[in-house]
C-alpha positions in Angstrom: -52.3 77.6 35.4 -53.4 74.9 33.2 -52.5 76.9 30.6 -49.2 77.6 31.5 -48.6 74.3 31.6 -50.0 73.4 28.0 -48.3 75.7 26.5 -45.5 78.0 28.3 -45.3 79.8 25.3 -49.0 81.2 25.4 -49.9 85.1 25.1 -53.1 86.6 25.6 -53.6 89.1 22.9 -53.7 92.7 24.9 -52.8 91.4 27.8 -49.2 89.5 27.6 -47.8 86.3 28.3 -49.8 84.0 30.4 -46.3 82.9 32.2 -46.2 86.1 33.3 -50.0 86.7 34.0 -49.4 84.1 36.5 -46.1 85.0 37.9 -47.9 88.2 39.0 -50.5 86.5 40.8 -50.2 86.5 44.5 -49.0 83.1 45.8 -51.8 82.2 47.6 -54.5 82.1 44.5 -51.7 80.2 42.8 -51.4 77.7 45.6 -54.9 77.3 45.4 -55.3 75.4 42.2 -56.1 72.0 42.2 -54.9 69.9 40.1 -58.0 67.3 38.1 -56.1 64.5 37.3 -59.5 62.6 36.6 -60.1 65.3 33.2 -57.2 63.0 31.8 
């Protein structure tokens, strides 16, 4: 997720976009990450 939102662009060689490595995650994991606003 962090990822995704670094860089929306971002592919993962043999394995695809990371916007859509996420999209097929189930909702829940997604809902899940927390965001460290203290890494900043």
């Amino acid at each position: 997720m962090p990822w995704l939102t670094l860089d929306p662009g971002a592919v993962v060689p043999g394995r695809g976009r990371v916007a859509d490595l996420v999209a097929a995650l189930p909702p829940d994991d997604v809902a899940a990450v927390v965001r460290w606003d203290h890494l900043r």
